[in-house]
C-alpha positions as a printed Julia matrix, in Angstrom:
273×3 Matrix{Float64}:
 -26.18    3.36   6.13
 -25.05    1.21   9.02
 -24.63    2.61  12.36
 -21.51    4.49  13.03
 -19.04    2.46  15.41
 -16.93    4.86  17.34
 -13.11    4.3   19.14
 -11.48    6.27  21.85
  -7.86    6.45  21.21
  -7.71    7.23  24.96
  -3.98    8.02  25.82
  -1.81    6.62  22.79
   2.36    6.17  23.43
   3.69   10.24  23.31
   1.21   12.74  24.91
   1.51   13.66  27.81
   0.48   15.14  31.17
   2.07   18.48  29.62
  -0.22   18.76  26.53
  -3.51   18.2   28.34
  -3.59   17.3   32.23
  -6.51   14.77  31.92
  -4.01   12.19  29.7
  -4.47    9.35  31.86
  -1.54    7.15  32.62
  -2.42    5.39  36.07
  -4.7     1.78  36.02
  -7.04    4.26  37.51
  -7.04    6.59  34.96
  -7.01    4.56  32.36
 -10.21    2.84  33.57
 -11.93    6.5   34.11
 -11.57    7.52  30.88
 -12.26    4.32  28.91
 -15.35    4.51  31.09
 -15.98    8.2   30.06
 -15.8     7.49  26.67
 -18.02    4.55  26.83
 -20.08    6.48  28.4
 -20.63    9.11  25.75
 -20.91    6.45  22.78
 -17.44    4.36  22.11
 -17.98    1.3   21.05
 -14.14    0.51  21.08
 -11.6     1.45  23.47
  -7.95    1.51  21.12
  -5.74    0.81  24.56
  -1.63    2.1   25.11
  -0.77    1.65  28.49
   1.79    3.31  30.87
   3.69    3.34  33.86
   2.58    5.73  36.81
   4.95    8.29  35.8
   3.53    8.57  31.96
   6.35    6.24  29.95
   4.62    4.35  27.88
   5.27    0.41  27.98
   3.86   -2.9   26.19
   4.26   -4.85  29.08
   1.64   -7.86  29.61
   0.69   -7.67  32.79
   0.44   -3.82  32.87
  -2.12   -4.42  29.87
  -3.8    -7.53  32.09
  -4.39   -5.29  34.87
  -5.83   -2.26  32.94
  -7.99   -4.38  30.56
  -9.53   -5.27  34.4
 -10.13   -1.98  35.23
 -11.66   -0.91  32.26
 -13.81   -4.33  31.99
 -14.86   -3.85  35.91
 -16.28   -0.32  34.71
 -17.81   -0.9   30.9
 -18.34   -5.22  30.87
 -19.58   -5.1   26.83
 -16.54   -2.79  25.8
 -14.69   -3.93  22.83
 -10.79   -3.14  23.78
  -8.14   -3.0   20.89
  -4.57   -3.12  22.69
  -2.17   -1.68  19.94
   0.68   -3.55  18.85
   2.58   -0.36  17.89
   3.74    0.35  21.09
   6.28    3.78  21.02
   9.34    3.94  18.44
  11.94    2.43  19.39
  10.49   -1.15  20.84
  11.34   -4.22  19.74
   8.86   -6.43  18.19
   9.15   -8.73  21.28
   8.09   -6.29  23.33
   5.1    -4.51  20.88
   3.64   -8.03  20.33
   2.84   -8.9   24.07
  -1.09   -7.75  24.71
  -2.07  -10.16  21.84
  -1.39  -13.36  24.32
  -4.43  -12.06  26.14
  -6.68  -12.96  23.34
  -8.13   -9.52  22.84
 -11.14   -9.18  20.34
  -9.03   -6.83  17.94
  -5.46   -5.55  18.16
  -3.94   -3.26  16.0
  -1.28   -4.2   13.14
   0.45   -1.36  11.13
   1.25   -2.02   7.74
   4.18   -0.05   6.87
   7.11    2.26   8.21
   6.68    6.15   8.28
   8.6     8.83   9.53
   7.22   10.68  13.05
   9.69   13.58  12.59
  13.07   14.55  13.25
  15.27   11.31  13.51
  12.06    9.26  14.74
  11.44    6.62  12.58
   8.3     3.91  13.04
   9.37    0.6   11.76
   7.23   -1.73  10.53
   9.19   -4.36   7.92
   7.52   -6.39   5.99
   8.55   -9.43   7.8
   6.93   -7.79  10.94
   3.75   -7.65   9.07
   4.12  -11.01   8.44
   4.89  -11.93  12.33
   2.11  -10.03  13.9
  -0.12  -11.07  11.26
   0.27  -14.5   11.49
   0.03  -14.41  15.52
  -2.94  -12.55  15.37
  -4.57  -15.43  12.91
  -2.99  -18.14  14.97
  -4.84  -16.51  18.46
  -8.27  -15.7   16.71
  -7.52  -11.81  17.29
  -8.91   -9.75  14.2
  -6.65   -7.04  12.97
  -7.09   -3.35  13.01
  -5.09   -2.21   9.75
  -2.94    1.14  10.71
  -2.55    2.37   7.88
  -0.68    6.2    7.08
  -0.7     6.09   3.66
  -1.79    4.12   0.31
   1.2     1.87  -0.14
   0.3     0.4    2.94
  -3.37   -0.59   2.09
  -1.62   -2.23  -0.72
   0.97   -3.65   1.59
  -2.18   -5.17   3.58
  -3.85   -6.42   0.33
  -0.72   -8.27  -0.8
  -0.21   -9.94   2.81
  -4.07  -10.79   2.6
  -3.52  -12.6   -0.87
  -0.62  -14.35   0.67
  -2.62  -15.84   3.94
  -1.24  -13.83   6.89
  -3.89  -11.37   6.97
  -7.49  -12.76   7.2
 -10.75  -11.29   5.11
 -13.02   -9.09   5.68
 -10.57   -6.68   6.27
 -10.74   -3.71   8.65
  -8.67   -0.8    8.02
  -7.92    2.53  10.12
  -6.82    5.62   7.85
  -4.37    7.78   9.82
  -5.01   11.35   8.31
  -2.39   13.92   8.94
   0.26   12.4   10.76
   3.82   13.59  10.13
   5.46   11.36   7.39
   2.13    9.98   6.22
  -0.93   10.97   4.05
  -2.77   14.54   4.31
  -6.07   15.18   5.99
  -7.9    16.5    3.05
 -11.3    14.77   1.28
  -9.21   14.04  -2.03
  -6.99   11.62  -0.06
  -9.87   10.36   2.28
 -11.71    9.7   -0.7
  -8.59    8.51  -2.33
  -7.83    5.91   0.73
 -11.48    4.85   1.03
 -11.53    3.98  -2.42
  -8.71    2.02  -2.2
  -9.44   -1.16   0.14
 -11.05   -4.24  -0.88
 -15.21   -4.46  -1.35
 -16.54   -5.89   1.62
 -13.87   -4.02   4.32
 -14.5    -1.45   7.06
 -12.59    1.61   7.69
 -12.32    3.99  10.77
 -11.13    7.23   9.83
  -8.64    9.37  12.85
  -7.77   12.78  11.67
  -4.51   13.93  13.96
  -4.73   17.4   15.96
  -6.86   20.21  14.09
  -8.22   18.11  11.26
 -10.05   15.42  13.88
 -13.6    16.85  13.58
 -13.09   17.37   9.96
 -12.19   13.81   9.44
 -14.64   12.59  11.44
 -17.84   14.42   9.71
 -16.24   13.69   6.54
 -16.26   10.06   7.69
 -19.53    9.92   9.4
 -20.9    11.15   6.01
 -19.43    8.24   3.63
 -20.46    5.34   5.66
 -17.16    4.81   7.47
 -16.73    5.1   11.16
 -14.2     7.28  13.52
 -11.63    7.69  15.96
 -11.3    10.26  18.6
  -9.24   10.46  21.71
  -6.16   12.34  23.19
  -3.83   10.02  21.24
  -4.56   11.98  18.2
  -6.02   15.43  19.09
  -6.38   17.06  22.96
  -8.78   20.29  22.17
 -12.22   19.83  22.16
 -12.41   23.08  19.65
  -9.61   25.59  18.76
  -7.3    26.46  21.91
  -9.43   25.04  24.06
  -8.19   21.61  26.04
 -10.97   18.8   26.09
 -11.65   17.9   30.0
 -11.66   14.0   28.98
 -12.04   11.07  26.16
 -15.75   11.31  26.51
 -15.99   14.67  25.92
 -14.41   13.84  22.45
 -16.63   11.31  21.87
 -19.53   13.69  22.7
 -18.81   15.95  19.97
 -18.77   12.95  17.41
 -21.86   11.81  18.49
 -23.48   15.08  18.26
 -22.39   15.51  14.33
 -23.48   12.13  13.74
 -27.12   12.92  14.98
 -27.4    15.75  13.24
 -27.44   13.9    9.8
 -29.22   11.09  11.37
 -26.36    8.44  11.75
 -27.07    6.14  14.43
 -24.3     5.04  17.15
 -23.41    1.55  17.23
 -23.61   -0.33  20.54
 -20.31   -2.64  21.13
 -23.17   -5.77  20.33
 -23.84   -3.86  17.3
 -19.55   -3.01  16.11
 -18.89   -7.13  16.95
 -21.66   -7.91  14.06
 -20.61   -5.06  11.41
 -16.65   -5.63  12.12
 -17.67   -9.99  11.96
 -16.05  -10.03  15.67
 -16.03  -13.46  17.27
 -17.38  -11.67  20.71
């Protein structure tokens, strides 16, 4: 079994100071827990950015000047700026951190509901925009994906030229509006995507752990971070990104999967470096 290539998901676009203090949302921040996660084993640092006072923007040079920080602290990091921004942004504004040339970036394939009157839209032709930007500026996709229709979303685009093979997919497990986090639809999801892709699997809140053991165990790899989950174990509030990343590591040793060094995710993900 290859080794296991873990991502901190280190602040995402909607928690907050309020759910768990450590959230970082400063250029300082940022770069301390990127580094604390790198720390404890991420190979991958999935980057939102904010302002000082928490909201979360897509702005360029916001993303220029944390990608610094975090580079200054952990030089080999690979760092994956998402392209889903917070609901609500235009796709002018989602798209900017690709015109750095990251490594990866992610690209969600399909609309879902967040809850309430929150909807995330992702057309079709959106797909077809980022995807074809993301091709154009050598950037290899990270496939969001919350439910089947849009691995088959991703597989049509793929057949169609805007999204490039081998494909590398991220199952979102148990986010409002999109597939369950139960093994019937991780196997379900996993046995969906082409032969020859990659998967990550993030599990959101309570089923995080479960996700990720479940994952660690198939051959795919995992996502932790306070985007998706802020307890380190029931009720309790996890002191930082790397502490997260800790407890994946320590479930992947115990049934003898090996952590994957950033050197090691370029090669299995086919990364230019």
């Amino acid at each position: 079994m290859e080794k296991l290539i873990i991502t901190a998901a280190i602040c995402g676009a909607e928690v907050t100071k309020k759910h768990n203090i450590n959230v970082p949302y400063t250029v300082e921040e940022i770069g301390r827990e990127a580094e604390s996660a790198y720390k404890a084993g991420a190979s991958i640092i999935h980057l939102h950015v904010r302002n000082d006072d928490g909201t979360p923007t897509q702005d360029i040079n916001r993303f220029e000047e944390c990608i610094k920080e975090i580079r200054r602290r952990c030089p080999d990091v690979i760092i994956q700026p998402s392209t889903g921004g917070a609901v609500g942004m235009s796709n002018e504004e989602r798209i900017q951190p690709i015109y750095l040339k990251p490594e990866m970036a992610t690209l969600d394939c399909g609309t879902c509901n967040f809850g309430g009157d929150e909807i995330f839209i992702n057309t079709e032709n959106t797909i077809k925009e980022f995807g074809e930007k993301m091709i154009s500026l050598g950037v290899k996709p990270e496939l969001e994906v919350f439910d089947k229709g849009m691995i088959d979303m991703a597989i049509r685009l793929h057949n169609k030229g805007y999204i490039k093979a081998p494909m590398h997919y991220n199952f979102v497990l148990g986010v409002n509006g999109g597939i369950s986090a139960t093994i019937r639809d991780l196997t379900f999801m996993a046995g969906s995507i082409p032969s020859g892709s990659t998967f990550t699997v993030s599990g959101i809140g309570k089923s995080q752990f479960q996700m990720a053991a479940l994952s660690i165990a198939m051959g795919g790899h995992v996502r932790v971070g306070f985007e998706d989950n802020v307890y380190i174990s029931k009720g309790v509030l996890a002191k930082s990104n790397g502490e997260l990343v800790e407890k994946v590591v320590r479930i992947a040793k115990e049934i003898g999967r090996e952590i994957a060094s950033p050197d090691e995710a370029r090669k299995i993900l086919q990364l230019k470096g």
